[in-house]
Residue, then its C-alpha position, 0 to 999 in steps of 0.5 A: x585382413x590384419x589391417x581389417x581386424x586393426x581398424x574394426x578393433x579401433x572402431x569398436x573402441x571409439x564407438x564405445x567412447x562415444x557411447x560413454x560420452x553420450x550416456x555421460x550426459x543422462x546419468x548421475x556420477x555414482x553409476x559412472x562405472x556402471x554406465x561405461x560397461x553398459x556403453x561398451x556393451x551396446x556400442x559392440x552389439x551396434x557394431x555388430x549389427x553395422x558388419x555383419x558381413x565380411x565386405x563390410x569392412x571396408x567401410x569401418x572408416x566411414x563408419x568410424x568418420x561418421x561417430x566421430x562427427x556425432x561424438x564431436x557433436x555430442x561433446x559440442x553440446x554437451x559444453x554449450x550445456x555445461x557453460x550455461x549451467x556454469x554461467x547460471x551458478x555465477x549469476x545465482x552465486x552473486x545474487x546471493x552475495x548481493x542478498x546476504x549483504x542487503x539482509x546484514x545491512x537490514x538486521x543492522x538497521x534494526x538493531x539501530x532501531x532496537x538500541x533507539x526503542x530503549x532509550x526512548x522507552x521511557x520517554x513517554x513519562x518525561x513528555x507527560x507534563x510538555x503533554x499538559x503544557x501543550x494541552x493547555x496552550x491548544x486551548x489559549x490558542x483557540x479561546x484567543x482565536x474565538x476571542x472576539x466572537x466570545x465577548x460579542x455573542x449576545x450582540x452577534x446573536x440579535x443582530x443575526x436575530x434581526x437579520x433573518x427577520x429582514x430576510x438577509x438569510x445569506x448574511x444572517x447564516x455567515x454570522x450564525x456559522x461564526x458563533x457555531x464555529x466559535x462554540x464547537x472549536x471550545x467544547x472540542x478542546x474542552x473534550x480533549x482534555x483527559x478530565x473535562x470538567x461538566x460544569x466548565x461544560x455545562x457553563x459554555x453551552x448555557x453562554x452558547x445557549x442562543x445559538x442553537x435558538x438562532x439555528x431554529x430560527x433560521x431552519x424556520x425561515x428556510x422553510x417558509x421560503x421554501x413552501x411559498x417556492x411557487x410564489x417565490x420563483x414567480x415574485x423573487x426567485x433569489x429567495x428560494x436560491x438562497x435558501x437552497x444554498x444555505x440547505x446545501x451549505x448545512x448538509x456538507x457541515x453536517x457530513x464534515x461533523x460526523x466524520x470527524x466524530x468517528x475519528x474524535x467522538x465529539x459531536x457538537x451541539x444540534x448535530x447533524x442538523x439534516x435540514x435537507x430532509 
């Protein structure tokens, strides 16, 4: 009897141990004492309900037996738990490190940049006459590119002239393309300057005045070929080839012009041409 009531004793105490490891696990550290009053509370009501009757006794070892292996159990989980929090802190722990150092390291690139944006602050007033040198060689450049076609317009214009009376349209639209590029690339550098003069303006288009009367011409050329397409295809179908290439040819000028008039605003002369319509 007296070695009984030991082992109950001893069993009602490891069972409340087990039960206040298990409701460790569910509850937060301020209600630790509660929770273990609690514990040893059900584990004795537990008890009393597994020995309830006197030959019951004798089984309080293999009921101690076994809550030792579910508290055994419960604590093996309970670590495996623990360790993996722990091992997700230290991972977290050192992303934050990393994070911190990435952020110190951009907070002092921009304060690099900040110190550089001051002293190129002013800048901008130094490099306004390097600006107009600039400016004005832009504009050599493209007058001495334009050199050759700029002396020779009158002669390039009655020889494109004579070439679209021949029916040379191929050759006669190559020319006409160089004295429209000659034109356009001066009257664009002349829009860039920040006061264009309107009589250097005026004086440049009246010199190129020809050129738009050959592009009439051409248009005019193009379509009579094109309305004698019939007889052409029939008689001298290069012809009507030519013509359409050159159609095509001024169409993608034309989309290439009023694209770079919604970046630039400039458009030249007798823009878009739209001789496909």
């Amino acid at each position: 009897g007296r070695q009984s009531s030991k082992n109950l004793g001893n069993f009602v105490v490891f069972s409340s141990s087990f039960s206040v490891n298990k409701s460790i696990t569910m509850i937060k550290e301020e209600d630790l004492e509660k929770a273990e009053v609690d514990a040893i509370s059900t584990a004795a009501k537990h008890v009393a309900n597994m020995l309830q009757r006197p030959d019951q006794l004798e089984r309080v070892e293999q009921y101690r037996r076994r809550v030792a292996r579910k508290k055994a159990s419960v604590e093996a989980r309970l670590k495996t738990a623990v360790q993996s929090q722990l091992d997700g802190v230290k991972t977290g722990l050192g992303q934050l490190s990393t994070a911190l150092q990435d952020v110190q390291e951009v907070q002092q690139q921009l304060n690099e940049l900040e110190e550089t944006y001051k002293k190129c602050h002013d800048l901008n007033e130094k490099l306004k006459e390097v600006k107009a040198v600039g400016a004005r060689h832009s504009q050599l450049a493209s007058a001495v590119e334009n050199l050759k076609h700029i002396f020779t317009v009158p002669e390039t214009v009655e020889e494109t002239q004579q070439l679209i009376n021949e029916g040379e349209l191929l050759k006669a639209h190559k020319l006409l393309t160089d004295l429209e590029t000659s034109r356009d690339d001066l009257l664009y550098e002349m829009h860039k300057l920040p006061s264009p003069s309107p009589t250097d303006n005026a004086l440049l288009r009246h010199y190129f005045a020809d050129v738009g009367k050959l592009s009439d011409s051409m248009a005019k050329q193009l379509w009579y070929s094109i309305s004698r397409a019939l007889s052409m295809v029939r008689k001298d179908p290069t012809m009507l080839v030519t013509a359409l290439r050159i159609i095509e040819r001024e169409e993608r000028t034309d989309k290439e012009m009023l694209q770079r008039q919604k970046i630039t605003g400039f458009l030249p002369p007798g823009r878009p041409k739209k001789w496909r319509e």
